[in-house]
C-alpha positions in Angstrom: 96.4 97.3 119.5 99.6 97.0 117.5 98.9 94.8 113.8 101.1 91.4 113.5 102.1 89.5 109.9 99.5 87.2 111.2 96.8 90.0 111.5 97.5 90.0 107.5 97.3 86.4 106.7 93.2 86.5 106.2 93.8 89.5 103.7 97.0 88.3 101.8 95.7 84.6 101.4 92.2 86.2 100.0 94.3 88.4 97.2 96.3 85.4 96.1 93.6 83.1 95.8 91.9 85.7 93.3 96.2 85.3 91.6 96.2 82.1 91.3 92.9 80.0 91.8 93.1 76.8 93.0 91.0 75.3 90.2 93.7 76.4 88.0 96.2 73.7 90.2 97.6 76.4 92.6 98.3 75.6 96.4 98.9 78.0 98.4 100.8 77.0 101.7 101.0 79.0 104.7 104.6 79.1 106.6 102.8 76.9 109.1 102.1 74.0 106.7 105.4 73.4 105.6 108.5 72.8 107.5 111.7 74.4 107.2 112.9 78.1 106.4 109.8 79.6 104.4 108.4 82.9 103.4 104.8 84.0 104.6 103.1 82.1 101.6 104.7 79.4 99.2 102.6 79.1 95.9 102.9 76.4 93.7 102.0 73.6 91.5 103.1 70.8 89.5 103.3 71.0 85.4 104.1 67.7 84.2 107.9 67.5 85.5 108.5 70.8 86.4 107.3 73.1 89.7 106.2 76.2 89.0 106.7 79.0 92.4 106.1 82.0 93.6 105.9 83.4 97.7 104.9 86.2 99.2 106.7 87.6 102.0 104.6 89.8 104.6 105.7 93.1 106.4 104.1 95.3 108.8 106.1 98.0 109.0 106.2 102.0 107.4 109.2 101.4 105.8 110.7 98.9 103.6 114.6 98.1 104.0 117.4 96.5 102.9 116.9 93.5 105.4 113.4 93.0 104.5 114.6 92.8 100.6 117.5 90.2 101.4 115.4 88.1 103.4 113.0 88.1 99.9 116.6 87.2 98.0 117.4 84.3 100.5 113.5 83.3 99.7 114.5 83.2 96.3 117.3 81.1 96.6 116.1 78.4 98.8 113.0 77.8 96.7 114.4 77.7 93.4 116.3 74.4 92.1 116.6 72.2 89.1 113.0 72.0 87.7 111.5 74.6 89.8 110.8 77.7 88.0 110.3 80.9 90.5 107.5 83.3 88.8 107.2 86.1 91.2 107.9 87.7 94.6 105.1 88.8 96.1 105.5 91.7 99.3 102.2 92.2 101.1 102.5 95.2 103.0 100.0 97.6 105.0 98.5 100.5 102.5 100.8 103.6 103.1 103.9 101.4 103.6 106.8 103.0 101.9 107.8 100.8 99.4 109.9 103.4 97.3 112.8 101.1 98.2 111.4 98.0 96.4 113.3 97.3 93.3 111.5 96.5 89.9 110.8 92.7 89.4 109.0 92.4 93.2 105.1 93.0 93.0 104.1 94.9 95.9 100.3 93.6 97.2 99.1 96.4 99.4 96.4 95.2 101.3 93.9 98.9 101.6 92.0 98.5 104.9 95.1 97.6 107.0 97.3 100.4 108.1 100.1 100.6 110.3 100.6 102.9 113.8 
């Protein structure tokens, strides 16, 4: 049986609620609940005026590319605006996924009991 992103979902939502707890005012949004062109995971939530971001993009693959860092860098530019303030980029990837590739400034979750064939 081959894994899918959605095979992940369960895990990745898990770790980020421990990140950022929803009693804290954290969402966390699936790609399914919002419309449009969205990463795995949008987290956010309001502080007076301003919207405070991150997302987390998920990969099951061995290897970590260029494509899979630009689609994080088109992420980033679609959800950041005037009054939105992006905190991190999260990439949730398999344990054992090469990630040398990742460049500093991009938290890598690994999530240890999945692996990929």
């Amino acid at each position: 049986m081959s894994l899918s992103k959605e095979d992940m979902y369960p895990h990745v939502r898990k770790q980020l609620q421990k990140w950022y707890p929803e009693n804290r005012g954290w969402k966390i949004l699936a790609r399914n609940e919002v419309p449009g062109v969205q990463p795995d995971f949008l987290i956010e939530k309001e502080t007076g005026e301003r919207i405070e971001r991150s997302f987390c993009a998920v990969e099951v693959v061995k290897l970590i590319t260029e494509d899979h860092l630009k689609r994080m860098r088109h992420y980033m530019e679609i959800l950041s605006g005037q009054n939105v303030s992006i905190l991190e980029h999260i990439l949730a990837v398999p344990s054992g996924t090469d990630t040398s590739s990742v460049p500093r400034g991009v938290s890598v979750l690994r999530i240890p009991h999945v692996h990929v064939d």
